[in-house]
C-alpha positions as CSV (number, residue, x, y, z in Angstrom):
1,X,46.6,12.0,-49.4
2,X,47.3,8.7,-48.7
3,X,46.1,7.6,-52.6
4,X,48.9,9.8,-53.9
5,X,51.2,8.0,-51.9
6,X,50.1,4.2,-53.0
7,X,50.1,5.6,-56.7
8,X,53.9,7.5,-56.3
9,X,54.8,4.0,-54.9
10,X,53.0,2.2,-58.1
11,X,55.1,4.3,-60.5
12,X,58.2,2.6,-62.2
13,X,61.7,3.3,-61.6
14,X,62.1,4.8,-65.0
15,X,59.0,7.1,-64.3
16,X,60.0,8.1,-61.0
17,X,63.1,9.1,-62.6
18,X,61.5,11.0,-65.1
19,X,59.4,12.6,-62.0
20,X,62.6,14.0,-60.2
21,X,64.1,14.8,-63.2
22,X,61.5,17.2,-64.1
23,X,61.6,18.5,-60.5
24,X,65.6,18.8,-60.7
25,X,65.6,20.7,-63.8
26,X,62.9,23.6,-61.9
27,X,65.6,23.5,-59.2
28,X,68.1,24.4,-61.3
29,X,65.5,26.8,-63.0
30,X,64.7,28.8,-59.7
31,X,68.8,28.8,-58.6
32,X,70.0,30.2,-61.9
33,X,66.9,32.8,-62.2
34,X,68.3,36.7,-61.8
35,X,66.9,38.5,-58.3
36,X,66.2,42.1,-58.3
37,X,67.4,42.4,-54.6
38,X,68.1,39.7,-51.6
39,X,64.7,40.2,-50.5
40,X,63.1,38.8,-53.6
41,X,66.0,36.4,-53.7
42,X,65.2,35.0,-50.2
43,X,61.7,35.1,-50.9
44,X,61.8,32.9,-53.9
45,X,64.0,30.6,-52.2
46,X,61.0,30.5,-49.3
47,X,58.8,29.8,-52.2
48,X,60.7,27.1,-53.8
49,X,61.3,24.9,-50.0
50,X,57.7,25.4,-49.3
51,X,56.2,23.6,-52.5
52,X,58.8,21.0,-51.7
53,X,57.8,20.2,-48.2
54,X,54.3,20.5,-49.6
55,X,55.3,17.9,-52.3
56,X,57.0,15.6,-49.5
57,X,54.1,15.7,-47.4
58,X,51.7,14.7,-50.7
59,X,53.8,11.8,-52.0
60,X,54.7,10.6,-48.2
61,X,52.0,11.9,-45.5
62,X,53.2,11.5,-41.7
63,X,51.2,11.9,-39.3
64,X,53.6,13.4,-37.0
65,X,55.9,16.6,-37.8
């Protein structure tokens, strides 16, 4: 984990802009997506904040949480 972190840190600014650009446009993907009930709704928002955190925790590990 740590090597993802040294090479996030390594990137540019204009690639790490491109980075959360691509991740900002899957946002926007996921919030403008149709549901077929709450459930699936809530669901997919679980989805979505748990490859985020997982994404956090890849590009910046902590060892506390």
């Amino acid at each position: 984990m740590q090597h993802a972190s040294q090479e996030y840190k390594s990137l540019s600014t204009e690639e790490k802009k491109t980075l959360l650009d691509k991740y900002t446009s899957y946002r926007e993907s996921k919030v403008l997506s149709l549901h077929a009930t709450d459930k699936s709704k809530v669901n997919d928002i679980t989805e979505t904040l748990k490859a985020i955190k997982d994404e956090v925790h890849f590009f910046f590990p902590c060892d506390s949480y």
